[in-house]
matplotlib code that plots the C-alpha trace (Angstrom):
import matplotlib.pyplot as plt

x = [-93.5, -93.6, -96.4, -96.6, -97.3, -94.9, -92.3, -92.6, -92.3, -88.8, -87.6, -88.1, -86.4, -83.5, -83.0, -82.6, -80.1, -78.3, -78.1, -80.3, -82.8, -86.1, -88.9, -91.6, -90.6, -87.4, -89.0, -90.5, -87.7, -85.8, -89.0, -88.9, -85.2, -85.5, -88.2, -86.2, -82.7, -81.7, -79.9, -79.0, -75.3, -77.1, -79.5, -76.3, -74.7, -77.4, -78.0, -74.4, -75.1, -77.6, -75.2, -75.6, -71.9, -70.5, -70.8, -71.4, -75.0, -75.9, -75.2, -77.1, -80.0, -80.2, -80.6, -83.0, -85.1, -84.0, -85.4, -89.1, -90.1, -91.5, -89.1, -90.6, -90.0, -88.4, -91.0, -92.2, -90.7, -93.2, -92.9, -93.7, -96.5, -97.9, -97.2, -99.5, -102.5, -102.4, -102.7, -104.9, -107.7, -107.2, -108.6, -111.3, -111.9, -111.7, -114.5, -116.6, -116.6, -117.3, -120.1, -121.6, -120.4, -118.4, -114.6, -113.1, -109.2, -108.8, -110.5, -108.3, -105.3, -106.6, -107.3, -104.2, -102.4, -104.5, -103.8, -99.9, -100.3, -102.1, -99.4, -96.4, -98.3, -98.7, -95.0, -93.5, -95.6, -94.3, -90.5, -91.2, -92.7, -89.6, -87.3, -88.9, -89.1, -85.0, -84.5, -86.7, -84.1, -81.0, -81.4, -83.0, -79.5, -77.6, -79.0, -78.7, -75.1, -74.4, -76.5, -74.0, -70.6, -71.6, -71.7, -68.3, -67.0, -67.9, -66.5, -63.3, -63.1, -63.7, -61.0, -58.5, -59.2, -58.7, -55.8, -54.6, -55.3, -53.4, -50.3, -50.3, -50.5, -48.2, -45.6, -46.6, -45.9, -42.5, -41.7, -42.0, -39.8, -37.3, -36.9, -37.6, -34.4, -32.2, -33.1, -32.0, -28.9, -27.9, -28.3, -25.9, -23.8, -23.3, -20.7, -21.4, -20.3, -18.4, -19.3, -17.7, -19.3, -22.6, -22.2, -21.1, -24.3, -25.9, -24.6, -24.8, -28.5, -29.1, -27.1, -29.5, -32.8, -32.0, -30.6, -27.8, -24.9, -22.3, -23.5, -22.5, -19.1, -18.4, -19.3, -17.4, -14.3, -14.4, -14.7, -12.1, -9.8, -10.5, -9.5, -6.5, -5.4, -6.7, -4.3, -1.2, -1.1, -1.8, 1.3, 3.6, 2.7, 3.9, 7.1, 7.8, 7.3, 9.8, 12.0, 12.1, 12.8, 15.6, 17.7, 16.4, 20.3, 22.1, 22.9, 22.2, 25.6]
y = [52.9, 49.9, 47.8, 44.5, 42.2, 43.7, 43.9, 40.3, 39.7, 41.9, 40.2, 36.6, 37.6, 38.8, 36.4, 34.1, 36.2, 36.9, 33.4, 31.1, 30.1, 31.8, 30.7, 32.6, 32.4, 34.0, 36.7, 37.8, 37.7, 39.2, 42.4, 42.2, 42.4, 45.5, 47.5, 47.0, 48.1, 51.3, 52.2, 50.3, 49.2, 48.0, 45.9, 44.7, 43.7, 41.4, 40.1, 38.7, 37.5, 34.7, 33.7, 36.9, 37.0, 40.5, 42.3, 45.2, 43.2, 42.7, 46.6, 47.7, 45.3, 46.1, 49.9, 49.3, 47.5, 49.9, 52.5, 50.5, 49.8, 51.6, 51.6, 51.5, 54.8, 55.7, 55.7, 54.4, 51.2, 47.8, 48.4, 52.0, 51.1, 48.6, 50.2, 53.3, 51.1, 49.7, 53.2, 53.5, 50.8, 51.6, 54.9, 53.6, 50.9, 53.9, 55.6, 52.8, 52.2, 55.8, 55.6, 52.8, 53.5, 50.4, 50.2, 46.9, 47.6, 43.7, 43.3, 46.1, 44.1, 40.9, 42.3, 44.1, 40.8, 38.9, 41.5, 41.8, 37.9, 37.7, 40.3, 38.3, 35.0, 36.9, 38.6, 35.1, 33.6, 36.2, 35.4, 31.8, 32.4, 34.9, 31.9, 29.5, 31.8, 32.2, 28.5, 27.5, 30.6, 29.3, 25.1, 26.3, 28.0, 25.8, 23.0, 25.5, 26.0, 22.1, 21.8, 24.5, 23.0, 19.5, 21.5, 22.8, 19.8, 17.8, 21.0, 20.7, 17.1, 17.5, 20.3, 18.2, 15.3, 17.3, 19.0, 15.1, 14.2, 17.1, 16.4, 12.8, 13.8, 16.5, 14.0, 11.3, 14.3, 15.0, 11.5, 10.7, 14.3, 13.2, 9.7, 10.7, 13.3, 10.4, 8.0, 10.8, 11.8, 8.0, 7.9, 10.8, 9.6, 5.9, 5.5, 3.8, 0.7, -0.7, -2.6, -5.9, -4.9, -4.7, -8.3, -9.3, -7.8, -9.7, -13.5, -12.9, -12.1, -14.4, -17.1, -15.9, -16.2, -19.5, -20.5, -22.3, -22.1, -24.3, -21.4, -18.5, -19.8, -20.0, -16.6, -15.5, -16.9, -15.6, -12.2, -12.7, -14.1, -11.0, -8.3, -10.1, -10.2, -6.9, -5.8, -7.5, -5.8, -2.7, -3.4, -4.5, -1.2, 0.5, -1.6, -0.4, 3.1, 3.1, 1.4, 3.8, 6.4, 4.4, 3.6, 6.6, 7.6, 4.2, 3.0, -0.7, -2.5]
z = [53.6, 51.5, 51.1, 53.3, 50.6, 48.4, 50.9, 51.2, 47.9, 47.7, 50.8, 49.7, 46.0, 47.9, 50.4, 47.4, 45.9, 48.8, 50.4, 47.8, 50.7, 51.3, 53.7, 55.1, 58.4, 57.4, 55.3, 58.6, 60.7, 58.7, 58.3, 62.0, 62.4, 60.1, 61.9, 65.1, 64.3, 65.0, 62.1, 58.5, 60.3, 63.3, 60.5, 59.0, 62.1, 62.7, 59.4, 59.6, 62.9, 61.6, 58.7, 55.8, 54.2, 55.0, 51.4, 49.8, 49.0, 52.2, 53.2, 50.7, 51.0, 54.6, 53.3, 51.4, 53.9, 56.5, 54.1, 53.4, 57.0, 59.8, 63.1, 66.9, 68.0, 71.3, 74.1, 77.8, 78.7, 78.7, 82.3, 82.9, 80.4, 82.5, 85.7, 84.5, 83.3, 86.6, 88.5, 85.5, 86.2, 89.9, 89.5, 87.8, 90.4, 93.1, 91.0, 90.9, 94.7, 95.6, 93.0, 94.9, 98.2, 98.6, 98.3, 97.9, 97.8, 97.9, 94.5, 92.9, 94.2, 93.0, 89.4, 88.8, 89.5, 87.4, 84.6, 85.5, 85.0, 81.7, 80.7, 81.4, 80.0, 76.9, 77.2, 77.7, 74.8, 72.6, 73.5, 73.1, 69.4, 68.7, 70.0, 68.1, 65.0, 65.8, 66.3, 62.8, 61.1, 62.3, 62.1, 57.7, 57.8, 59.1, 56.0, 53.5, 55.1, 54.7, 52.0, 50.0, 51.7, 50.4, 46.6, 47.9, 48.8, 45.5, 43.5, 45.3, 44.8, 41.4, 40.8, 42.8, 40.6, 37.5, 38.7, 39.8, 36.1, 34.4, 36.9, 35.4, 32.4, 32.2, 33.9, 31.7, 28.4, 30.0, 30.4, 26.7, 25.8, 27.6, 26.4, 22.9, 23.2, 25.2, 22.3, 19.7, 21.5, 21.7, 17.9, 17.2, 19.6, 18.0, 15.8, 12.4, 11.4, 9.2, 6.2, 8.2, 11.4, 9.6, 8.1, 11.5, 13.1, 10.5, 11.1, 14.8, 14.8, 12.5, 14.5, 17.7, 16.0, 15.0, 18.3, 16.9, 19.6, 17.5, 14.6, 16.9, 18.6, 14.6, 13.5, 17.0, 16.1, 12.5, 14.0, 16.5, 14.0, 11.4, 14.6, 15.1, 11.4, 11.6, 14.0, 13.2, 10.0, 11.7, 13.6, 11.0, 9.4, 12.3, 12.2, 8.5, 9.6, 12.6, 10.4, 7.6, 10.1, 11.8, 9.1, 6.3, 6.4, 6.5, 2.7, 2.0, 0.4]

ax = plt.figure().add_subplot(projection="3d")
ax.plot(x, y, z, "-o")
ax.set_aspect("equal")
plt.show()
């Protein structure tokens, strides 16, 4: 069997492997738990029970252990135990008496009660240190269990701000690819002006920057007035056109 002091040692490393808190109180209740199970599973089962993640770590560190410490062997019950030191130190009492010629059965009564009392005093002491040992365990393991979901917490709020951020930003990339392929599609689309239209473009700006209504109406009416000469010749055009058609076999006197 291992060394106490070393097994200590190995105990306290791995506790703060396996669950990054390590105490001395835990090292030996975690020992004790060890010596008392009755198999590595049975060591694993209550490793898990006072917060050990189940793992292929904690299996095999509660094999190891299993492995390093002496286990109580099967034997008489506490009570049996008791019950035959009693018989035990009556004998003796018995002895006594018939050694001295005096028996005093009242006295062998009153001291087996007296022990059966400082046994349970002492039985009850030991569950109250065990209890307090468990309590000490579970409240250390219950901050290191708050202690490590307030670390998760912040991680998580930092990943969902990131992931917030790249969503933004990703919108925000998509945004600007689509305008930029509206604003190029527009620009194909447009149809190119004319050398009129141009100087037309021109005047009217002009006329807008310098805010000169009368300036405007003017440069409106001159472009109304080209369309329309515009188009009238367009349409006496047409007019020749049916007319050569209509009379292209009629001679002229």
């Amino acid at each position: 069997m291992a060394d106490e002091s070393y097994l200590r040692t190995r105990v306290s490393d791995k506790l703060m492997s396996l669950i990054g808190y390590s105490k001395s109180v835990v090292v030996q209740y975690v020992i004790r738990l060890s010596k008392e199970s009755s198999s590595p599973a049975d060591l694993v089962r209550k490793l898990v029970e006072i917060g050990f993640s189940s793992s292929i770590e904690t299996r095999s560190f509660a094999e190891d252990m299993y492995a390093k410490v002496p286990h109580n062997q099967a034997g008489p019950s506490n009570y049996q135990r008791a019950q035959y030191a009693k018989k035990q130190r009556a004998y003796k009492l018995l002895d006594d008496d018939d050694d001295t010629g005096t028996i005093t059965p009242a006295a062998v009564s009153s001291e087996g009660k007296s022990d059966s009392r400082q046994k349970h005093f002492r039985k009850k002491r030991k569950i109250g240190d065990d209890e307090d040992n468990e309590d000490i365990i579970h409240k250390g393991h219950g901050q290191h269990v708050q202690n490590q979901t307030s670390r998760i917490d912040e991680d998580d709020n930092d990943s969902e701000e990131e992931r917030r951020r790249d969503q933004e930003e990703r919108a925000q990339l998509e945004r600007n690819i689509r305008e930029r392929d509206a604003a190029g599609t527009r620009k194909l689309m447009k149809p190119k002006l004319t050398e009129e239209e141009k100087e037309e473009h021109i005047r009217r700006s002009k006329a807008l920057e310098d805010n000169n209504t009368l300036k405007l109406r003017k440069v409106s009416r001159q472009v109304y007035l080209q369309k329309r000469r515009d188009q009238k010749l367009l349409e006496l055009k047409d007019e020749i056109v049916d007319h050569g058609y209509i009379f292209e076999d009629v001679k002229l006197n």
